[in-house]
LUMKE-535562 format. One line per 8 residues: number of its first residue (from 1); their letters; for each residue x, y, z of N, C-alpha, C. Coordinates in steps of 0.2 Angstrom, whole numbers. Example, Ala and Ser with C-alpha at 12.3 -4.5 7.8 and 13.67 -1.06 7.14 Angstrom:
1) as) 66/-28/39/62/-22/39/66/-16/39; 64/-11/35/68/-5/36/64/0/39
***
This chain:
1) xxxxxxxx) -10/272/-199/-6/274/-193/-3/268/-190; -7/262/-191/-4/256/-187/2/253/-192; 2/257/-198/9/253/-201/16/260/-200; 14/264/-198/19/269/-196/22/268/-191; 20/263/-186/23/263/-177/27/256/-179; 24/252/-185/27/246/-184/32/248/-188; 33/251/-191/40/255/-197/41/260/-191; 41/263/-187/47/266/-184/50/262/-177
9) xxxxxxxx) 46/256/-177/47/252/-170/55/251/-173; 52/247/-178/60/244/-183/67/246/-183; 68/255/-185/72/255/-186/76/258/-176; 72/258/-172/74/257/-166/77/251/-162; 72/244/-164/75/239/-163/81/237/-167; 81/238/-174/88/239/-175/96/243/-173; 93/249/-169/97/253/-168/100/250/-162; 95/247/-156/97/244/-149/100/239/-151
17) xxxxxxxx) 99/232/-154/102/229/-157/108/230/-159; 110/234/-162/117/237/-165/123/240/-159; 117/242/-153/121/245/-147/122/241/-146; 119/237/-144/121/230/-138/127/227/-144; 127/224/-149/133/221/-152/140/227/-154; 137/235/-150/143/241/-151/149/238/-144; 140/238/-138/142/238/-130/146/230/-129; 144/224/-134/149/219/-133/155/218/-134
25) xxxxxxxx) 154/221/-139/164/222/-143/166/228/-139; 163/233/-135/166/237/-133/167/234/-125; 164/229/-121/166/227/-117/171/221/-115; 170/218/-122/176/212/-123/182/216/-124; 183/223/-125/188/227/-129/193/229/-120; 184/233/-116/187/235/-109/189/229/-106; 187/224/-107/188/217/-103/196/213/-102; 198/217/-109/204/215/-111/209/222/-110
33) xxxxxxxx) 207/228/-111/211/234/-108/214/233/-101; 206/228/-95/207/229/-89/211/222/-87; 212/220/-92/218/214/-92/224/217/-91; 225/219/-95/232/225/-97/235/227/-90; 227/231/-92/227/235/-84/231/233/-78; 228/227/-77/229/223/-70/235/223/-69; 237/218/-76/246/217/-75/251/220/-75; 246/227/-80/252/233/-78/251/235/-69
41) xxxxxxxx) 246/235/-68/246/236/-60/249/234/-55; 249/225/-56/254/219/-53/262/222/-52; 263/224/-60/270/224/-61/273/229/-57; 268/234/-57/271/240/-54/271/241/-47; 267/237/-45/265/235/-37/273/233/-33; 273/226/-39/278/223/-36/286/226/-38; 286/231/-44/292/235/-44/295/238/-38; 289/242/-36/291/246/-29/292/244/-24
49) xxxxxxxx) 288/236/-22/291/231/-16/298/230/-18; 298/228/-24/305/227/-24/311/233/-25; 310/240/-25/313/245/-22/313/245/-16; 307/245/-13/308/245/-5/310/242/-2; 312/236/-3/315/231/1/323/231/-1; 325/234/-7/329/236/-9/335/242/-5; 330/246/-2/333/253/1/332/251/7; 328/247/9/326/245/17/334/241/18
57) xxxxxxxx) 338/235/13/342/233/14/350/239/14; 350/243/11/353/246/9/355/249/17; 349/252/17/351/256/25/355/253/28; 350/247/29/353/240/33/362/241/35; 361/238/28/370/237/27/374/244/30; 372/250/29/376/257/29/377/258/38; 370/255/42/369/256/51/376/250/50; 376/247/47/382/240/49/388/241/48
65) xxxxxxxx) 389/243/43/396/248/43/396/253/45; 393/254/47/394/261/53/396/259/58; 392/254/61/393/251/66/402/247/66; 402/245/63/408/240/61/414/245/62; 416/252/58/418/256/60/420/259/64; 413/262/71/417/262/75/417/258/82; 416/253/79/418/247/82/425/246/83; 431/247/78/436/246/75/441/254/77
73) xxxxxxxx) 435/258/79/441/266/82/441/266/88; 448/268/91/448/268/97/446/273/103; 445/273/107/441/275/111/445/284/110; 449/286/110/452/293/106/449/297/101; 448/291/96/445/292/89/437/293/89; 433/289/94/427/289/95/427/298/98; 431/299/104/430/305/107/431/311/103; 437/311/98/436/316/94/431/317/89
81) xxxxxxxx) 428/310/85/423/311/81/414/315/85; 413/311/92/408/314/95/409/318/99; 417/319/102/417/325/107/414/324/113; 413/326/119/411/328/126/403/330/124; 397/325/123/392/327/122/388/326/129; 390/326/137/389/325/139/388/319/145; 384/318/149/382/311/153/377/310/150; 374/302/155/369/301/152/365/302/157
89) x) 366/306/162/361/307/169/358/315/166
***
């Protein structure tokens, strides 16, 4: 009996042995997926700041031209674009 436990201890220690060098290779594997991971995250992070800063100038530019505009219309031209909208009281 005591050579049956030492023979089936064996192919156990084998087996866990074999997972751990499964779970190494498969962690140097995720190690390097979450590498991936990261940069593609970075990149993407920083794509969007650099859309939002993008449209954030945009706007900018368009309130400036606007401004500019009717800055440049005379006071007839502003009255028919906005019309009699009132006081300010």
């Amino acid at each position: 009996m005591g050579k049956k436990k030492k023979q089936g201890q064996k192919p156990v220690e084998q087996a866990s042995s074999q997972s751990r060098k499964n779970e190494d290779s498969l962690t140097l594997q995720d190690q390097l997926n979450g590498d991936i991971l990261a940069k593609l995250k970075a990149a993407k992070k920083s794509l969007v700041e650099e859309e939002q800063a993008k449209e954030e100038e945009r706007q900018a530019r368009l309130v400036f031209e606007r401004k500019q505009r009717e800055k440049n219309m005379s006071f007839e031209e502003l009255l028919d674009k906005y019309g009699d909208q009132g006081s300010k009281f």
